[in-house]
C-alpha positions in Angstrom: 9.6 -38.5 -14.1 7.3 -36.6 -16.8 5.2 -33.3 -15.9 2.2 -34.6 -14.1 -1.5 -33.9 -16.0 -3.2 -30.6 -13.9 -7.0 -30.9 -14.3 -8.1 -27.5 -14.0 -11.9 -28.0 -15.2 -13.2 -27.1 -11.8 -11.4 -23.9 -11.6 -12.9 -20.6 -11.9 -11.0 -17.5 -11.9 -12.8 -14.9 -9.1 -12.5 -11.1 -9.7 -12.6 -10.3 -5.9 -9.1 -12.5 -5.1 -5.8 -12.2 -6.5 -5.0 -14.5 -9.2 -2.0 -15.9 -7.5 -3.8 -16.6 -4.4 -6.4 -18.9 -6.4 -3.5 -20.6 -8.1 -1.3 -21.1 -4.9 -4.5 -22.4 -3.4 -5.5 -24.7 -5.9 -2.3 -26.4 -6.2 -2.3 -26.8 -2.2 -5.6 -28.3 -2.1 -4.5 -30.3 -5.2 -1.5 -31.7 -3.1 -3.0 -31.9 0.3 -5.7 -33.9 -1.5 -3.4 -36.6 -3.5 -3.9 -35.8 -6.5 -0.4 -34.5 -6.8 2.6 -36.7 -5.8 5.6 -35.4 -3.6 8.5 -35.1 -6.2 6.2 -34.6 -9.2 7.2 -32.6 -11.7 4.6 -29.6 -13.2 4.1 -28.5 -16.7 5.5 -25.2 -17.3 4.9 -21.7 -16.3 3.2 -20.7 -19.5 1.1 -23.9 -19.9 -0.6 -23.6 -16.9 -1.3 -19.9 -16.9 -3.2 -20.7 -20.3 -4.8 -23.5 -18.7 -6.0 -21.0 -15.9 -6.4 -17.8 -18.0 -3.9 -16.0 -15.8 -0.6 -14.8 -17.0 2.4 -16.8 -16.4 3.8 -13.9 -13.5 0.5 -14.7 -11.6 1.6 -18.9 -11.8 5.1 -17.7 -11.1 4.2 -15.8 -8.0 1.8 -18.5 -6.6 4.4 -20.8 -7.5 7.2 -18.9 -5.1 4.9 -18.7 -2.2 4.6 -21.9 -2.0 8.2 -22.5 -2.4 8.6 -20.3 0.7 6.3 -22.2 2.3 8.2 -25.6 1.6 5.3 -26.8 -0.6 6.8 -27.3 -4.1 10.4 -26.8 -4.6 11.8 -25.3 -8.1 15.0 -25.6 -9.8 16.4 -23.9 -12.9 12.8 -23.2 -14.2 11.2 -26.7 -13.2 8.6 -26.7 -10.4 8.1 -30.2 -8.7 6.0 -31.2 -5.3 8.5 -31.0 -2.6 9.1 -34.2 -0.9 7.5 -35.1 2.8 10.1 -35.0 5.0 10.2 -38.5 7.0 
């Protein structure tokens, strides 16, 4: 399955929250809403903090709390929508 296409043309980068947070929350709102698929695959570290403006630590570290939180699951650099359990 290809890297799935992240709209990110709503997204505005506050000053008074940390970066990470905004990411992490975007891509939970993004999932919760459907607009990601369970088992999808995201584009890159780097790709998406350009897309965002952030640099790729601040994708990386939103990424990982959402891992911890059993919301995407990541794999020898590949990030992907963790599955609903059934």
């Amino acid at each position: 399955m290809g890297a799935v296409g992240v709209d990110v043309s709503h997204f505005q980068l506050r000053d008074d929250l940390p970066a990470h947070r905004q990411v992490a929350a975007y891509f939970k709102s993004m999932i919760a809403l459907g607009f990601l698929a369970p088992g999808g695959e995201l584009p890159g570290l780097g790709a998406l903090a350009s897309r965002f403006g952030v640099g790729s630590g601040e994708v990386r570290r939103a990424f990982a709390e959402l891992a911890e939180r059993g919301i995407l699951t990541g794999e020898g650099g590949r990030w992907r929508v963790a599955p609903v359990d059934a």
